[in-house]
C-alpha positions as CSV (number, residue, x, y, z in Angstrom):
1,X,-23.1,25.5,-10.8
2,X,-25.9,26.4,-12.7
3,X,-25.8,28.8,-15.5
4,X,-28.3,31.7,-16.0
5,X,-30.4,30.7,-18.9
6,X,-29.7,32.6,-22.9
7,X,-31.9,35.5,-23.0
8,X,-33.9,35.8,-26.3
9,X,-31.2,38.2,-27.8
10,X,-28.1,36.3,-26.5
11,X,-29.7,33.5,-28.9
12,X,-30.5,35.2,-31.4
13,X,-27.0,37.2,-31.6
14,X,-25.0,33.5,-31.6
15,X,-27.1,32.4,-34.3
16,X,-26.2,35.5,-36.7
17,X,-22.6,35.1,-36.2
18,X,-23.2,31.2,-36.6
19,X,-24.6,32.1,-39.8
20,X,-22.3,35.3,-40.5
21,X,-19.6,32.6,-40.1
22,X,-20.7,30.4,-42.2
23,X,-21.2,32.5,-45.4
24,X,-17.9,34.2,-45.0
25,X,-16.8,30.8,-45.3
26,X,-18.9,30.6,-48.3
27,X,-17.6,33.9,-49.5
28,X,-14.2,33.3,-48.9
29,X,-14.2,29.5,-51.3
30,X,-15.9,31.4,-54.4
31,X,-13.8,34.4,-53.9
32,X,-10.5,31.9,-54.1
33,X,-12.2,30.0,-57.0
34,X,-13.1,33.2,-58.8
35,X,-9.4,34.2,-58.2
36,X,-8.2,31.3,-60.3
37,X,-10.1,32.8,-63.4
38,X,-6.5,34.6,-64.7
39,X,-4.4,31.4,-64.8
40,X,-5.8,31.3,-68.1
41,X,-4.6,34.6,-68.9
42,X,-1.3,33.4,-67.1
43,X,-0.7,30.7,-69.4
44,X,-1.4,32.6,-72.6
45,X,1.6,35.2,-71.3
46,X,3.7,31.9,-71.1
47,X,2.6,30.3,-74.4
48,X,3.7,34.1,-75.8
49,X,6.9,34.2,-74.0
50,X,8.1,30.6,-74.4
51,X,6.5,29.1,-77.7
52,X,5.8,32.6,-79.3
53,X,6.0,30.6,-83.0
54,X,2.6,28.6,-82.2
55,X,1.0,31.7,-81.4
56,X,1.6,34.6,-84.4
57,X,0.5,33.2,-88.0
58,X,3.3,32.4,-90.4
59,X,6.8,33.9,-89.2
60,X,5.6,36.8,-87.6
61,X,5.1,36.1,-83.7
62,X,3.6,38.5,-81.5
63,X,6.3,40.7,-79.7
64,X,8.0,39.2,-75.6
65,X,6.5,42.1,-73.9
66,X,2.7,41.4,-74.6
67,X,3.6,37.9,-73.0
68,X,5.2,39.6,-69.7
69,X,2.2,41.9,-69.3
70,X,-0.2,39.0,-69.3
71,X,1.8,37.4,-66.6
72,X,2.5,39.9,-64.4
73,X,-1.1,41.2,-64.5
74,X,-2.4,38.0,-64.5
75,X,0.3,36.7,-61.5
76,X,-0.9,40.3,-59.3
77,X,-4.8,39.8,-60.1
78,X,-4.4,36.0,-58.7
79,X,-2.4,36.7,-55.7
80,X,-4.7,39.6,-54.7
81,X,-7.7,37.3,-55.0
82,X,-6.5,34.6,-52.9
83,X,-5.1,37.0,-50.1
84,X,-8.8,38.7,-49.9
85,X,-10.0,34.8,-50.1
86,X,-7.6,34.1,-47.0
87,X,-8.3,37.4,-44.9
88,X,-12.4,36.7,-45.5
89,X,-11.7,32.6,-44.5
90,X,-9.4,34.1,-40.9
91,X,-12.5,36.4,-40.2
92,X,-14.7,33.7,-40.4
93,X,-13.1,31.7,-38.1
94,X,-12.7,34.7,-35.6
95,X,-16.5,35.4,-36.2
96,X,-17.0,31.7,-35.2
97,X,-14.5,32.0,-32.1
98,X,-16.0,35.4,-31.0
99,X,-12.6,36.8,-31.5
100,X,-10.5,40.2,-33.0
101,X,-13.4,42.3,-32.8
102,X,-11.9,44.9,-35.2
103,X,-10.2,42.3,-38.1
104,X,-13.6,41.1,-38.3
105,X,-15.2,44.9,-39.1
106,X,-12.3,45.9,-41.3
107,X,-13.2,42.8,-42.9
108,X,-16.6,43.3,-43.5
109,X,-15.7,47.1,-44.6
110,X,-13.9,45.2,-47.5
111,X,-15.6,42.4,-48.2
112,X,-18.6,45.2,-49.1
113,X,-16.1,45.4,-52.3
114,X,-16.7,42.0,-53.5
115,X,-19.8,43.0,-55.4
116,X,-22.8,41.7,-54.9
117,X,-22.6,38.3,-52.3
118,X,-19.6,40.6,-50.1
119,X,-21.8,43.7,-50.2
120,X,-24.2,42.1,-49.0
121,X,-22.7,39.9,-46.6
122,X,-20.2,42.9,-45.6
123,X,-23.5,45.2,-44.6
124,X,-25.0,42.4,-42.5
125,X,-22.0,42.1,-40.5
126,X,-21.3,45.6,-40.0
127,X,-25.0,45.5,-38.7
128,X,-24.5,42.4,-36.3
129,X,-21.0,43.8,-35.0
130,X,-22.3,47.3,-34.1
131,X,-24.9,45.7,-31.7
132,X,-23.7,46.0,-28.0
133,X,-24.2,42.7,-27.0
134,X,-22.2,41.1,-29.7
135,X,-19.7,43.6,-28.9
136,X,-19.5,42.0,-25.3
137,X,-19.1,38.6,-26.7
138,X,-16.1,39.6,-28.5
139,X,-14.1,41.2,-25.1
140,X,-11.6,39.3,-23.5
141,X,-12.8,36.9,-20.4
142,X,-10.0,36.9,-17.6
143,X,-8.6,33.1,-17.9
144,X,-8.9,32.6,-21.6
């Protein structure tokens, strides 16, 4: 059997979500790395609570509770980073598989909060996604 050939537009919709698939895969790796930032602040909270003696000067050592804010800030500012990492890395993949048409425009909506690469790349999408025809590539074929 021989397939209808691409129309202009058929090509030019697979290669943005090629490329829309590719930099949230981009977007998704600096977002985790940027995420990892806080460990520092993470480990100071330890040092505080654990070895608070090497921290204060002389025998006055700064107080437990400064150490437990600096963790649990630090612990919530790390884990939010790598879930948005791992939400942006799943809509990449379902932008690559044509699949989950509305995780991968809630996903642009938020990645437009990742200032300025998501913005950017959030926008784009939103634009490729609202087209018709890419909306057709994303609806469910009987037998798959």
């Amino acid at each position: 059997m021989d397939t209808p050939p691409a129309s202009r537009s058929q090509i030019l919709d697979n290669e943005h979500l090629r490329l829309l698939s590719i930099f949230h895969y981009v977007l998704g790796g600096m977002t985790a790395f940027f995420a990892c930032i806080p460990i520092i602040h993470l480990v100071l909270g330890l040092v505080f609570i654990l070895a608070p003696a090497k921290i204060g000067p002389g025998n006055n050592p700064p107080p437990a509770f400064i150490g437990w804010f600096f963790v649990i800030f630090a612990s919530c500012f790390i884990l939010m980073g790598w879930t948005l990492a791992l939400l942006v890395l799943i809509a990449a993949r379902f932008l690559g598989r044509r699949a989950h048409y509305m995780y991968c425009f809630v996903i642009a909506c938020v990645a437009c909060l990742i200032v300025p690469l998501g913005t950017v790349l959030g926008v784009f999408t939103i634009l490729v996604l609202n087209r018709a025809s890419v909306k057709e590539q994303f609806t469910p074929r009987p037998g798959m």
